[in-house]
C-alpha positions as CSV (number, residue, x, y, z in Angstrom):
1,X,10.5,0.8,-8.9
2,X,8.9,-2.7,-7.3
3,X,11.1,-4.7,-10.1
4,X,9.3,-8.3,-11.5
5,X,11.7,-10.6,-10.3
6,X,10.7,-13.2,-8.4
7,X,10.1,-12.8,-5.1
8,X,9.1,-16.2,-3.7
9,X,5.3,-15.0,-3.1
10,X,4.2,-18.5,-2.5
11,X,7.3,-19.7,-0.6
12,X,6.4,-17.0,2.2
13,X,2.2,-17.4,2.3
14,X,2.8,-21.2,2.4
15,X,5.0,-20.6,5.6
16,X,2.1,-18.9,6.7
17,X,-0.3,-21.3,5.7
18,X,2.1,-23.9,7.6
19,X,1.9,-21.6,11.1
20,X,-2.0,-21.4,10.7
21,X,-2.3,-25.4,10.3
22,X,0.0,-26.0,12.8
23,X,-1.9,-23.8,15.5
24,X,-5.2,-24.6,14.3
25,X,-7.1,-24.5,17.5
26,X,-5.8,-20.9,18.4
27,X,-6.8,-19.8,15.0
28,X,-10.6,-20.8,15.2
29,X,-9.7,-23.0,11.2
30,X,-10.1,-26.5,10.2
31,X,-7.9,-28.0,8.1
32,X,-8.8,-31.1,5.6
33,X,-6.6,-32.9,2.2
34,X,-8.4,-33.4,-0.3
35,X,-8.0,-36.6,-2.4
36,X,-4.5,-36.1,-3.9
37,X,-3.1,-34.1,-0.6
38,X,-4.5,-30.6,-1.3
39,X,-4.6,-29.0,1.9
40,X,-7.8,-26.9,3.2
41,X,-7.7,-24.3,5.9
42,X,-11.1,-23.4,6.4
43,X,-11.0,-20.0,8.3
44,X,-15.1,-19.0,8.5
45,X,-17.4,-21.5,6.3
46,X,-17.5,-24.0,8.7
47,X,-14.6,-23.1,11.3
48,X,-15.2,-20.2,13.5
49,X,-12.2,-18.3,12.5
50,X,-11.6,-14.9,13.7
51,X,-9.1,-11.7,13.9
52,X,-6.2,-13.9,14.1
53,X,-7.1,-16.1,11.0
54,X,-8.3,-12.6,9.2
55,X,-4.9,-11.3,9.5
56,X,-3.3,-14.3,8.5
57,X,-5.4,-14.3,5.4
58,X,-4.0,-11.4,4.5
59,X,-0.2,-12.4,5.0
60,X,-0.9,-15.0,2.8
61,X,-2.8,-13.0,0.3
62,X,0.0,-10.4,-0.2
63,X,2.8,-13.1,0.0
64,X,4.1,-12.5,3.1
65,X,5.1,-8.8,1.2
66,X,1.9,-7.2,3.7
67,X,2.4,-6.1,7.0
68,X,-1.4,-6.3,8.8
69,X,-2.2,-4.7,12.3
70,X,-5.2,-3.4,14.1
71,X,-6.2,-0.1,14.8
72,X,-8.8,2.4,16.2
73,X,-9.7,4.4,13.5
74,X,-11.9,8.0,14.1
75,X,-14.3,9.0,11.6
76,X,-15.9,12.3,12.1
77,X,-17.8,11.4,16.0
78,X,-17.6,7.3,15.2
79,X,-15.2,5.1,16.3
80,X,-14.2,2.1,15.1
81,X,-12.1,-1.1,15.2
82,X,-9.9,-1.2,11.9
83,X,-7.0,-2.5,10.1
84,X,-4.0,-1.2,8.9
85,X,-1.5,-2.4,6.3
86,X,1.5,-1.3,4.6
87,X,4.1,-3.2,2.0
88,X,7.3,-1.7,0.6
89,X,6.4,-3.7,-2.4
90,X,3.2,-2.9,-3.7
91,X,2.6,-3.5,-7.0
92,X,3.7,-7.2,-6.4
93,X,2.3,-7.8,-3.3
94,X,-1.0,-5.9,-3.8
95,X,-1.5,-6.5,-7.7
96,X,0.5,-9.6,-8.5
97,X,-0.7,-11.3,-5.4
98,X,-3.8,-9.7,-3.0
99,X,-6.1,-8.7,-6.1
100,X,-8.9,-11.4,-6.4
101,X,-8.7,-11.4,-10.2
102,X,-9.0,-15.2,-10.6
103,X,-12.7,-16.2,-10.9
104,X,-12.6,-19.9,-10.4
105,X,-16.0,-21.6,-12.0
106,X,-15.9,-25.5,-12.3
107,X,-20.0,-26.6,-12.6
108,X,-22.1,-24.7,-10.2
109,X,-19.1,-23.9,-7.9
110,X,-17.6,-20.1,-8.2
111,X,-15.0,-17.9,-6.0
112,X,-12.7,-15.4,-6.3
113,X,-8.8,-16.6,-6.0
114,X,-6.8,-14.1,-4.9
115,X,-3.0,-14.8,-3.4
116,X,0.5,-15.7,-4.9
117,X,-0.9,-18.7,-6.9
118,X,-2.2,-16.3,-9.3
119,X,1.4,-15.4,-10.5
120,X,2.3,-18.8,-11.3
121,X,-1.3,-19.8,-12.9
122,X,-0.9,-16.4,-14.8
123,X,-4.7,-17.0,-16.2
124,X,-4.9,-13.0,-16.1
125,X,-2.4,-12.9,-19.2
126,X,-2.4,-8.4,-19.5
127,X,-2.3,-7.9,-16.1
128,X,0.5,-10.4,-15.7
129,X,2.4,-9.0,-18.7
130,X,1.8,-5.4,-17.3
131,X,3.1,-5.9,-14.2
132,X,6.1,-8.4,-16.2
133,X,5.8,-10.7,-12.9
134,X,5.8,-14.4,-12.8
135,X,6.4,-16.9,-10.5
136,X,7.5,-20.6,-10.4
137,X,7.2,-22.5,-6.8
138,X,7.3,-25.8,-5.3
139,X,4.4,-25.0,-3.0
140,X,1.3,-22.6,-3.9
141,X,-1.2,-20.9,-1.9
142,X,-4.8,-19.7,-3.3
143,X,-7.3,-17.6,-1.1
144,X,-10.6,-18.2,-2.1
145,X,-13.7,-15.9,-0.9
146,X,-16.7,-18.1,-1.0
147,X,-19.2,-20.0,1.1
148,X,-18.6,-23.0,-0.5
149,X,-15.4,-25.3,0.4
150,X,-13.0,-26.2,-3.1
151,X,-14.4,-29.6,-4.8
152,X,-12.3,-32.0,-6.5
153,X,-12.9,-30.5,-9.8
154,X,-11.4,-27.1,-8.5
155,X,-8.4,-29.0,-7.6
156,X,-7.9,-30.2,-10.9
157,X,-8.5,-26.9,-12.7
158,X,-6.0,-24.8,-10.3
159,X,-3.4,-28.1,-11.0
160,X,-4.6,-27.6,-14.8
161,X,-3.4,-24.2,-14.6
162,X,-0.2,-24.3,-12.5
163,X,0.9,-27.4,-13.4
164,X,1.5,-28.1,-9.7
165,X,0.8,-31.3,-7.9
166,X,-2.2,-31.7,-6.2
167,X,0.1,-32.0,-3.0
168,X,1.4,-28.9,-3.3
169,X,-1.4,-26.9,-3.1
170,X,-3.2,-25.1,-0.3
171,X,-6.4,-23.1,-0.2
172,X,-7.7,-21.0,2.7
173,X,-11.1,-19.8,2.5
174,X,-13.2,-17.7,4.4
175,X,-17.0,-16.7,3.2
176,X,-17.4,-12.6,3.3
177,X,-19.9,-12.5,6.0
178,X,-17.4,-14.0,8.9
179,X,-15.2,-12.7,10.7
180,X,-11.7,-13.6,8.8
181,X,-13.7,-12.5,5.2
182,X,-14.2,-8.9,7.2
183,X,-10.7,-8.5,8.4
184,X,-8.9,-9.8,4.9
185,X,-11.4,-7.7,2.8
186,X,-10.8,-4.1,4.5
187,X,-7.2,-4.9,4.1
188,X,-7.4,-4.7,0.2
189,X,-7.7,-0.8,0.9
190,X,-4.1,0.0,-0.6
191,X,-5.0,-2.4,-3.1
192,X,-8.4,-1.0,-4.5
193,X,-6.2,2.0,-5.2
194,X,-3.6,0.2,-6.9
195,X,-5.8,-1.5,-9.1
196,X,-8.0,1.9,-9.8
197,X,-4.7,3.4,-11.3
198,X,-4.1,0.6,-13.3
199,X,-7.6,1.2,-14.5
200,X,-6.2,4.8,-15.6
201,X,-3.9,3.4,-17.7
202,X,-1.0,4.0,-14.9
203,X,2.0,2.1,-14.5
204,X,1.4,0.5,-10.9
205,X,5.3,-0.5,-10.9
206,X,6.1,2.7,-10.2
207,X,4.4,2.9,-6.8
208,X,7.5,2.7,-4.3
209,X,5.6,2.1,-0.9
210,X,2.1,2.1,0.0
211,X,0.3,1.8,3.4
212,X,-3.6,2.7,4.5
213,X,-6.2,1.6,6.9
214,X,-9.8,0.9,6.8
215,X,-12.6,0.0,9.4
216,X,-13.3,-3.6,10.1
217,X,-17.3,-4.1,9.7
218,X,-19.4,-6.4,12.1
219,X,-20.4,-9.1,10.3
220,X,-23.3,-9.3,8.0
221,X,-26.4,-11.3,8.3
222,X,-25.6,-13.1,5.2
223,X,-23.2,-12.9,2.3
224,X,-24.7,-10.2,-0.2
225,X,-24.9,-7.7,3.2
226,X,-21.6,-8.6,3.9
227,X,-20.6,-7.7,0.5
228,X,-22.1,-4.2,1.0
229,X,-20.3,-3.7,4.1
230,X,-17.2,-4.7,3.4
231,X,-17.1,-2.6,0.6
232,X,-18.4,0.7,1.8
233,X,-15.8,0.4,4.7
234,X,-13.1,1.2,1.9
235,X,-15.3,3.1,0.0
236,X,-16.4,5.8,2.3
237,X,-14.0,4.9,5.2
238,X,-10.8,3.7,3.6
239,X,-7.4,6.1,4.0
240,X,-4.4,5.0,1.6
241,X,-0.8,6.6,1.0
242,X,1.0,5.9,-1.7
243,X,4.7,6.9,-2.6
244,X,4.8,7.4,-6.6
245,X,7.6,8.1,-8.5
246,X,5.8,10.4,-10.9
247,X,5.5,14.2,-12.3
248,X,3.9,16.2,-9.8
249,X,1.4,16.9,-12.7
250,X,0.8,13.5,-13.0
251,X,-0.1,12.6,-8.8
252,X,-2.1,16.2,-8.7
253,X,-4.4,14.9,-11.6
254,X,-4.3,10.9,-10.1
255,X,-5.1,12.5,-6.9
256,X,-8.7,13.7,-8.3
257,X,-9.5,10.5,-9.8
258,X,-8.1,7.6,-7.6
259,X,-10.9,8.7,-4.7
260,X,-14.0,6.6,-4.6
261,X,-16.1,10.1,-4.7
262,X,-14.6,10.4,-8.5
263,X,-17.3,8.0,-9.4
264,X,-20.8,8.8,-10.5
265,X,-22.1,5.6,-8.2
266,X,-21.0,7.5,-5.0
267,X,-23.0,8.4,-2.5
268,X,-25.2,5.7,-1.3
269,X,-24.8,1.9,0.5
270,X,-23.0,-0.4,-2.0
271,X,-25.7,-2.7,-1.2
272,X,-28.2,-0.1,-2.7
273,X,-25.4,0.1,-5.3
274,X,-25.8,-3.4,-6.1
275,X,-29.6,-4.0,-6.2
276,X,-30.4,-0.6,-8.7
277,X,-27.6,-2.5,-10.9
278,X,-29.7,-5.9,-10.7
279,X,-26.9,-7.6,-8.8
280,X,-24.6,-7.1,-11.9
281,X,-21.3,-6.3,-10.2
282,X,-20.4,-5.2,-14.4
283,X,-23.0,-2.6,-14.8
284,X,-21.5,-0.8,-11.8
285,X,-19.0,2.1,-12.7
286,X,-15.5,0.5,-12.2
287,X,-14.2,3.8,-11.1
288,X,-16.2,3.2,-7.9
289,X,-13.8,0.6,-6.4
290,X,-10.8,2.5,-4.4
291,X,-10.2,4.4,-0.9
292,X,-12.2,6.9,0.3
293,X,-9.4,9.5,0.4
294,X,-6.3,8.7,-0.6
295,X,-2.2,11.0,-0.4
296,X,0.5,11.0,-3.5
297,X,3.7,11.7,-2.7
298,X,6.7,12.5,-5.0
299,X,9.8,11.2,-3.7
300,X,11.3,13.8,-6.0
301,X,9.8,16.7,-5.2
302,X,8.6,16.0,-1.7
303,X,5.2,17.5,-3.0
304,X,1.7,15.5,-1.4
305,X,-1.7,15.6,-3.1
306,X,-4.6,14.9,-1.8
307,X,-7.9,13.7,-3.0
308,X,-11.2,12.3,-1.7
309,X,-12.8,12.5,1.5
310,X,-14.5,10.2,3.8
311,X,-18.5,9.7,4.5
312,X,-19.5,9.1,7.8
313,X,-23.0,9.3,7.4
314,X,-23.0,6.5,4.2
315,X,-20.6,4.5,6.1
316,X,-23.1,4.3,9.3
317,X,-26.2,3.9,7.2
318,X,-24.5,0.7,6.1
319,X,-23.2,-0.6,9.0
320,X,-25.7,-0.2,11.4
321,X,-28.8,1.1,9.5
């Protein structure tokens, strides 16, 4: 079982944080301090970003417990360029850490926080409990999707919250339509999954090792498309395995719910998705949000389920339709 002890989350993604700033140039990001030292990377608002930034973003976002690469990936006659991840800690690395569960709103700025941070702001008090994870940390990293770079007013909420100094703070951020939101986004495949069996009423914890891939979609004309792509590429071309220590009972039945398919919003472009719901990401079936196909194994029994399948004519439709 992925135990709650501390494992220095925001110690590793600042090291990360530390090799992007130092290399800045080769990474495509700018970097800025706010008043008070807050750092900035800026990997795709106005920087240029790119693959390497992307899968630095998602070092960071899983507290250095994520293991990025890319891939070709094959789906049905289509080919595409993807990314793969794995951890050997997922419910802290994926849940306690990569899960953008930390909607920051100060005024008429808003983005989703995702990365170590979260564990030692703990705003998301049942999920924090249910995964009995904390952290406490000299230095903290937030990863912020959003077109908009952090004001001084979001500095003193996450300080607020943290009860870090301003100093000791970095954000990286990256708007969905670029390429470093693309690459950082598919990478939340294993993730989706995780959080769609917490949804269940599943114990995460008991996850032992998880790894998956996804395609990397070009990028968008604007955010909203982008948000349609980047979803559907998990949704109907997302692969995740997960090693559960769990009843074979329990993985067959998990196995015909955690798929994407197990939702009654399945089967057309997220983007269509989105508009029939009038842009209200909370009218849309939260069963939707997960891999495409997804394998349960029981260390136990060395049984595999399966569940799921992937769509290649959805996923085309929205990437090049």
């Amino acid at each position: 079982m992925d135990s709650g002890m501390n494992r220095g989350l925001n110690a590793r993604a600042a090291d990360v944080a530390d090799q992007l700033a130092a290399d800045a140039a080769t990474y495509g990001v700018n970097v800025r301090t706010l008043v008070g030292g807050a750092r900035v990377i800026d990997a795709g608002i106005e920087a240029t970003g790119g693959f390497g930034a992307g899968l630095a973003m998602v070092r960071a976002c899983m507290g250095g417990l994520g293991h990025p690469s890319f891939v070709p990936l094959s789906i049905e006659d289509d080919s595409y360029h993807g990314v793969h991840v794995w951890t050997d800690h997922p419910s802290t690395a994926c849940m306690a850490s990569q899960y953008a569960g930390w909607a920051l709103q100060v005024g008429d700025y808003f983005a989703m926080g995702s990365g170590p941070l979260r564990a030692v702001a703990g705003v998301e008090h049942e999920l924090f409990d249910k995964l009995g994870y904390s952290e406490q940390t000299e230095r903290g990293v937030l990863v912020l999707e959003t077109r908009s770079l952090p004001t001084d007013a979001v500095v003193t909420l996450v300080t607020e919250r943290t009860g870090l100094p301003r100093g000791a703070i970095t954000f990286i951020v990256a708007p969905t339509a670029s390429v470093a939101g693309s690459v950082q986004i598919s990478a939340r495949v294993i993730e989706t999954g995780l959080h769609k069996m917490d949804v269940l009423g599943f114990d995460v914890r008991l996850v032992t090792h998880a790894m998956g891939s996804a395609p990397i979609p070009p990028v968008a004309k604007n955010d909203l498309r982008a948000i349609g792509r980047t979803n559907d590429c998990i949704l109907y071309g997302g692969r995740a395995r997960y090693t559960v220590r769990a009843d074979d009972a329990t993985l067959e039945e998990l196995a015909t719910k955690i798929p994407a398919s197990a939702s009654s919003d399945y089967g057309t472009p997220f983007y269509q998705i989105f508009e029939r719901y009038d842009r209200d990401f909370y009218k849309i079936d939260k069963l939707l949000f997960s891999p495409g196909e997804v394998w349960l194994t029981s260390p136990t029994t060395g049984r595999t389920f399966h569940g799921g399948r992937l769509n290649a004519g959805v996923l085309r439709e929205s990437l090049y339709g």
